[in-house]
C-alpha positions in Angstrom: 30.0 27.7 -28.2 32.4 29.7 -30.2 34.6 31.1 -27.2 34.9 27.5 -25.9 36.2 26.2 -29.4 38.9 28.6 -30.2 40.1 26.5 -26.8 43.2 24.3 -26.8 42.1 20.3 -27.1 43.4 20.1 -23.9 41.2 22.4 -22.5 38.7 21.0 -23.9 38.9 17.4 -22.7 39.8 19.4 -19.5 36.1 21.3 -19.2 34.8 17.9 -20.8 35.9 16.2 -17.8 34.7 18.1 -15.2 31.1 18.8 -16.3 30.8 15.3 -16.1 32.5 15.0 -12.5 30.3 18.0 -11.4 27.0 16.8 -13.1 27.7 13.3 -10.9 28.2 15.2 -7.9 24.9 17.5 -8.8 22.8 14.1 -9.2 24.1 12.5 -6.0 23.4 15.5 -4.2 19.6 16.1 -5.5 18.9 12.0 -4.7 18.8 10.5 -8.2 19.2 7.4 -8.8 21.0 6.6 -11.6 24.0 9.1 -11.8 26.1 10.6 -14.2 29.4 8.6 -14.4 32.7 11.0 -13.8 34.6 8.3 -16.2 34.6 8.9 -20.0 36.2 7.3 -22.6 38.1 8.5 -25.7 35.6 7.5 -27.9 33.2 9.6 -26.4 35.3 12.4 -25.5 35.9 12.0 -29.7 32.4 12.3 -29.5 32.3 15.3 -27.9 34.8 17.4 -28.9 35.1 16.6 -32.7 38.2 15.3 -32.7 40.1 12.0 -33.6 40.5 9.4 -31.0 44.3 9.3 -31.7 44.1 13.3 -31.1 42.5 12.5 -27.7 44.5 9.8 -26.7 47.9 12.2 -26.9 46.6 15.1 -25.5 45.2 12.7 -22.7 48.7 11.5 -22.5 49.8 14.9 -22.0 47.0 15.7 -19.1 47.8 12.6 -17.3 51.4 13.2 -17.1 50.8 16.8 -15.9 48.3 14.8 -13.2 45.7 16.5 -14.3 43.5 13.6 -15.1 43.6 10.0 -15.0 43.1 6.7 -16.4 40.1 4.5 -15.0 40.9 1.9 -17.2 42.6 1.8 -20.9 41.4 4.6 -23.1 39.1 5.6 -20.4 39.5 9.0 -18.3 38.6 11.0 -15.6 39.6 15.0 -14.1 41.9 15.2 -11.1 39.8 16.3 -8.5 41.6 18.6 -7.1 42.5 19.8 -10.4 38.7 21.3 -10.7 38.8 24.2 -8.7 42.1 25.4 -10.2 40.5 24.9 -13.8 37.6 26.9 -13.0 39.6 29.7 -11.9 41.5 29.9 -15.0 38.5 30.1 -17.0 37.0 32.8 -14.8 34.7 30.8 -12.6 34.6 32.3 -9.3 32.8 30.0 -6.7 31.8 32.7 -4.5 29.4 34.1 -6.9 
């Protein structure tokens, strides 16, 4: 918990955003039903993270025009992707192990 806070908020919405892509993808794949949406909004990324929407909503700004994520809908967010994989690797996540 500590490592992951000394983080950029950038990061953080970053990792934020994928754990709920990947826990989507994890439920489709085992079956269930009701699944956990890859979209989240900057209230609840607030939420998450601690932080003042208006602290979200610029460093979203920021993420979306580096295409790193994107916007569902107004205030609402969601990881590139693609962008996964190479986020992983930064952080040390090697998918062969």
């Amino acid at each position: 918990e500590d490592y992951v806070k000394k983080w950029t908020i950038k990061d953080r919405i970053i990792l934020a955003l994928a754990a709920r892509l990947l826990a989507g993808k994890l439920q489709e794949k085992l079956g269930k039903e009701m699944s956990v949406s890859h979209i989240v909004s900057g209230d609840e990324l607030g939420k998450i993270l601690g932080e003042k929407k208006s602290v979200i909503q610029a460093r979203a700004k920021e993420l979306r025009d580096e295409k790193k994520i994107f916007t569902q809908s107004r205030g609402s967010y969601s990881i590139t992707p693609y962008y996964v994989e190479n986020f992983l690797r930064t952080i040390g996540v090697n998918k062969n192990e």
